[in-house]
C-alpha positions in Angstrom: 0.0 0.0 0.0 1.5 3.4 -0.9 0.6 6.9 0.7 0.0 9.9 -1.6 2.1 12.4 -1.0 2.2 15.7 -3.1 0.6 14.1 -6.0 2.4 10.8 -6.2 2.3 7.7 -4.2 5.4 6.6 -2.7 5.7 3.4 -0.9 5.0 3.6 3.2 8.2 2.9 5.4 6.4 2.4 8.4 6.9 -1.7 10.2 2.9 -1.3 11.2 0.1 -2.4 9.2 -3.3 -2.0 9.9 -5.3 -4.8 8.5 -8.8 -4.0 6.7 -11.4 -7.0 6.8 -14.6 -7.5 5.2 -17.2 -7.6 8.0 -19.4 -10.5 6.0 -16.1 -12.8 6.4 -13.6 -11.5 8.0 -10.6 -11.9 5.2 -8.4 -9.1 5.0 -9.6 -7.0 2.0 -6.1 -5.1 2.0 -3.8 -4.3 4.6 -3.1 -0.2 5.2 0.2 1.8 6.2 0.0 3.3 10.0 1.8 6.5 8.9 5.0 7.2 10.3 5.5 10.7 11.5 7.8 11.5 8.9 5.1 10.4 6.2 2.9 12.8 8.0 5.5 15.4 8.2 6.0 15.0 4.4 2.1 15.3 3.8 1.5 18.5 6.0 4.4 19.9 3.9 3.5 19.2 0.4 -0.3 20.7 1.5 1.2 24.0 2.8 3.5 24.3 -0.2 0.1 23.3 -2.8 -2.6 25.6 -0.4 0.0 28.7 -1.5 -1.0 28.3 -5.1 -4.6 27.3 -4.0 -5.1 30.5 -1.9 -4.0 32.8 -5.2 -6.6 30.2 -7.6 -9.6 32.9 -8.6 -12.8 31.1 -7.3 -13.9 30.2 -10.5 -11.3 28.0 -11.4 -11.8 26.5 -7.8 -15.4 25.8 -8.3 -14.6 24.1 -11.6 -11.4 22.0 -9.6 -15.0 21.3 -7.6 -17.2 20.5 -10.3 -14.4 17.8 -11.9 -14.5 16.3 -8.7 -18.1 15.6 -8.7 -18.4 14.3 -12.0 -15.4 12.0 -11.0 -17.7 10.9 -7.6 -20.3 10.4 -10.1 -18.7 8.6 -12.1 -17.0 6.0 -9.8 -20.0 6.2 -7.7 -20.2 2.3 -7.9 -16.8 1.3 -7.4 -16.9 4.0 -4.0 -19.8 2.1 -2.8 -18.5 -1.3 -3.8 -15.9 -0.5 -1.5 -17.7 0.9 1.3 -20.0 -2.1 1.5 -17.0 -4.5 1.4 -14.7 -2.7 4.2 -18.1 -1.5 6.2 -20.5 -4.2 5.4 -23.0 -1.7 4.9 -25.4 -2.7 2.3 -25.1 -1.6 -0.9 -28.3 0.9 -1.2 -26.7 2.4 1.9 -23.2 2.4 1.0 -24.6 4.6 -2.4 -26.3 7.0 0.0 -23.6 7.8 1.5 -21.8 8.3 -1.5 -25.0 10.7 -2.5 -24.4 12.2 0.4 -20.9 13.1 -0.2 -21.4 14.3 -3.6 -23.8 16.3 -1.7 -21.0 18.4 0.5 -19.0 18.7 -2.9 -21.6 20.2 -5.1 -22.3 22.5 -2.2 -18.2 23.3 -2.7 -19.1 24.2 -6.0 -20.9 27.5 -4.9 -17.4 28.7 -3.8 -17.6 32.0 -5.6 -20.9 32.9 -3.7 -19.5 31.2 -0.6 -16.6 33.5 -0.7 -18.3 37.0 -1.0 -17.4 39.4 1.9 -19.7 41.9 2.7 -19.2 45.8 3.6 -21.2 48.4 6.0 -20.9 52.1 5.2 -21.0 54.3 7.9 -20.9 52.1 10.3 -20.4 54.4 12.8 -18.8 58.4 12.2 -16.4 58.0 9.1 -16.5 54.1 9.6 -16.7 52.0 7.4 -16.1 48.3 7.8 -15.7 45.2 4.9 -14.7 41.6 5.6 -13.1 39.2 3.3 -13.0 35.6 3.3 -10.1 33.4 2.3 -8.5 30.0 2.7 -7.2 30.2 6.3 -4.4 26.8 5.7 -4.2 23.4 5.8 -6.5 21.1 8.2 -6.6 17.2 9.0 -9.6 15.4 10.2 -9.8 12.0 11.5 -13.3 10.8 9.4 -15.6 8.5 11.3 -15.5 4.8 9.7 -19.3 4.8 9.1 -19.0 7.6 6.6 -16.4 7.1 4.9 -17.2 9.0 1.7 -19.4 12.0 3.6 -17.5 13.4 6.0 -14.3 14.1 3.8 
């Protein structure tokens, strides 16, 4: 199992491996990497080196970054549930929803332009005028809950 790491998979270094089992047999499905810190260290990296050309992307070429990655949902949409159902054991109707439901959060990360408008008070108070912007604050990690694997990203 490799880790992807600014764009490219390289091959884990770590001794420990976590094995994944399909819950209607217990075989091992596939067997993942438990990061080492330095695999970590590497990822955090290459994501604040890529969010410095994200942050200066205009909006619109975000949203259609966005909208790619929906039609690509879309159309793996059975392979991604396919997978949930055989590492979950969810059942395939609900192992789609959830994919649904994830495509969901990403066409909502579509409206980015909208999402991203500030918004300005005149005269505020005597010669005050105030105006807010919003932008890309960094880089975050999230430890996603096993029983959504493909909504909470």
């Amino acid at each position: 199992m490799k880790n992807l790491i600014n764009g490219e998979f390289v091959d884990s270094k770590t001794a420990d491996w976590i094995p994944v089992h399909d819950p209607a047999t217990n075989k091992v499905v596939c067997m993942v990497p438990k990061t080492t810190q330095a695999e970590m260290t590497a990822a955090t990296d290459a994501a604040q080196e890529a969010f410095k050309k994200w942050r200066a992307t205009p909006v619109q070429q975000r949203a259609r970054v966005y909208m790619k990655y929906a039609q690509s949902i879309r159309d793996n949409t059975e392979r991604i549930a396919a997978s949930i159902t055989q590492e979950q054991g969810k059942t395939l109707a609900d192992a789609r929803g959830d994919v649904f439901r994830g495509l969901e959060v990403v066409e909502h990360s579509c409206s980015v332009p909208a999402l991203m408008l500030g918004e300005t008070a005149e005269n505020l108070s005597t010669n005050v005028d105030t105006y807010t912007y919003r932008q890309p604050l960094g880089v975050s990690a999230g430890i996603c809950p096993f029983n959504f694997p493909a909504m909470i990203p």
